[in-house]
N, C-alpha and C positions, 0 to 999 in steps of 0.2 A: 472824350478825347484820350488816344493811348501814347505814351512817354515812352519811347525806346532809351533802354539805357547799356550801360557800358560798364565791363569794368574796368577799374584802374589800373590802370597795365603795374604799376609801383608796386602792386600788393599781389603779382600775380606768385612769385618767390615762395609768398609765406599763405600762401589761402589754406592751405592744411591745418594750422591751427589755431582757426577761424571756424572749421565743424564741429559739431557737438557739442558747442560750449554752452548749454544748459539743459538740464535733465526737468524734463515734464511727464505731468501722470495728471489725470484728470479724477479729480475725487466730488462724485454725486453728494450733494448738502440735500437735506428734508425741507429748509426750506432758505428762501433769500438772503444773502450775505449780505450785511450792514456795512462789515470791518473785515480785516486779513492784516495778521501782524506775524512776523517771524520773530519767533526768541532771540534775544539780542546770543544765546549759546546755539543758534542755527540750530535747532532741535525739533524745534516743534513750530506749526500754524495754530494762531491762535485766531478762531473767529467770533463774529458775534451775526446772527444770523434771528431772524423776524418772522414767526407767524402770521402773529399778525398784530394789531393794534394793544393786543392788552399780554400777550406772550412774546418773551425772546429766549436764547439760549448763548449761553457762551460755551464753544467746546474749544477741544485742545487735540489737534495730530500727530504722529509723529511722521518728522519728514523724513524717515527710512521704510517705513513700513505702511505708510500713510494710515494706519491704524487710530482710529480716534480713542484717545486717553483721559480723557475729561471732559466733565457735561456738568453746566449747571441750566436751572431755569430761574429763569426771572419775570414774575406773575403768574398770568396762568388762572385769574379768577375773573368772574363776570364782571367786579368792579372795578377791576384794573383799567388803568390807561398810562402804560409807558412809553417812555421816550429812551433809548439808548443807544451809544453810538459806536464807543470802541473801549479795548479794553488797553489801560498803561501798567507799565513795564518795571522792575528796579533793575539797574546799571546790570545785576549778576542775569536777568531774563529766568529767576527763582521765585520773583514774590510780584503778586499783580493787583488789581483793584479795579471797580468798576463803580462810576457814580452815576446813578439813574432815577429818572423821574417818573414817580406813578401818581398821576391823578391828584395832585399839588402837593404832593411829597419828594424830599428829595431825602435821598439812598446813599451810603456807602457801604460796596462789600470789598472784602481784599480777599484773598486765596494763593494758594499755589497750585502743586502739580498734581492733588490727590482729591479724587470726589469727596462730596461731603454728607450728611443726611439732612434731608429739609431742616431738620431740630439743631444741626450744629450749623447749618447756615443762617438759620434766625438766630442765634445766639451771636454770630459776629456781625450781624448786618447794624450800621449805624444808623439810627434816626435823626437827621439831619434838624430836620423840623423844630423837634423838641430840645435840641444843642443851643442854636442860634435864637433860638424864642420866636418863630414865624408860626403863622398858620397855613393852612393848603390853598390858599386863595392864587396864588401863580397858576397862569396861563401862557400854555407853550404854542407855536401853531402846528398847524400840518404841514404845513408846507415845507417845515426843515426836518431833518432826522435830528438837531441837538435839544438837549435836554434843561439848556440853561443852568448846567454846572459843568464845572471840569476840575480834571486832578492830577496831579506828577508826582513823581514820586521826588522827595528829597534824601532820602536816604534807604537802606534794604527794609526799614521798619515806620518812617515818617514820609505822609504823603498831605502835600498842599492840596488843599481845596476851594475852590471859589464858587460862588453862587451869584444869580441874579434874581432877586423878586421884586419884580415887576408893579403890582400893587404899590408900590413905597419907592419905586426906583433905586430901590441901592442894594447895591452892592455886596458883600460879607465873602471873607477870606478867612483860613486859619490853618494851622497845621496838625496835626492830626497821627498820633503814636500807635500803630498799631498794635501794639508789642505790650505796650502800657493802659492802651483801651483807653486815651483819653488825651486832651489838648493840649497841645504843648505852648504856650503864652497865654494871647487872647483870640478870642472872634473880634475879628477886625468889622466893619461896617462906613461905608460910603455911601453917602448919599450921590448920584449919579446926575451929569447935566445931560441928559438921555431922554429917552421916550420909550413907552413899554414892550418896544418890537428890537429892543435887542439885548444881547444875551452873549453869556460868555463863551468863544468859541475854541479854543485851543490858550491852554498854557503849560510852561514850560520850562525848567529848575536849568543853571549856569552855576556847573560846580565849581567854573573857573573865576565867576565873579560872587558867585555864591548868593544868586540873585533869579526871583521868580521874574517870570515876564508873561500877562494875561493878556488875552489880547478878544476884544470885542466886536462882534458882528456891528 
């Protein structure tokens, strides 16, 4: 069925600057996008993009030249089995982080705007695993792209983190110094009135209450 429509005669005045008001360029990725985030300094696309089950990639664009400026990989071995979903931000869109799950491990890396060598990206990746005292026994599904962790940033160098492992149903939160390589209080731990099929999906720092808010599948 086709909809004839009309325009609003009220806006006929001003339809001129109503054209052009956004600029598109179509930039070919190697492989499927997961994520798309703009720099909170409008500068750059930052993506996270899937091989396939055990490789991802996080790059960075510039959105003047659509030039890609940064590439990391994440896996990439036969043993691998990742889950990754997007990458978060601090207030200045200068300092980033990415929490990801491989094969009952869970990851934090943080970076900025400049590649790194595999050997200085192992050197800041955190092992989650061995922080909290868990083993790899968490099981994620297929059917979601989330990893059963998530992180914000609290500040340009302090980024909250949560986790769910599943085997034990609970919960674990904590904040996490980039700057200082290390925790700042405690690893928090809840036991959860839940079931093993959910997982933490999105959370979220309120500078104005000065207050996280996690929020579960």
């Amino acid at each position: 069925m086709e909809v004839a429509t009309k325009p609003n005669a009220r806006f006929k005045n001003y339809r001129d600057i109503f054209y052009n008001l956004l600029k598109t360029t179509n930039v070919t990725t190697m492989y499927p996008i997961c994520s798309v985030a703009i720099t909170y300094d409008s500068t750059r696309a930052v993506t996270v993009t899937k091989r396939n089950e055990r490789e991802y990639y996080v790059k960075m664009y510039d959105l003047e030249s659509y030039e890609l400026t940064f590439e990391e990989k994440i896996g990439g071995e036969a043993k691998d089995y990742i889950k990754l979903k997007e990458v978060e931000q601090d207030a200045t869109g200068q300092a980033f982080a990415i929490v990801y799950f491989n094969d009952g491990n869970f990851f934090l890396r943080n970076f900025g705007r400049v590649s790194r060598t595999p050997e200085e990206i192992q050197l800041n990746e955190l092992k989650i695993n061995e922080l909290v005292g868990i083993d790899n026994w968490t099981m994620v599904y297929d059917g979601f792209p989330d990893p059963s962790i998530t992180c914000s940033f609290v500040s340009d160098t302090k980024v909250f983190i949560n986790l769910f492992y599943n085997p034990t149903l609970t919960h674990y939160h904590f904040i996490y110094d980039t700057r200082a390589r290390k925790v700042e209080g405690q690893v928090i731990s809840i036991v959860m009135n839940s079931n093993k099929k959910n997982f933490p999906y999105k959370c979220f720092y309120s500078e104005e209450c000065n207050e996280i808010y996690s929020f579960y599948r």
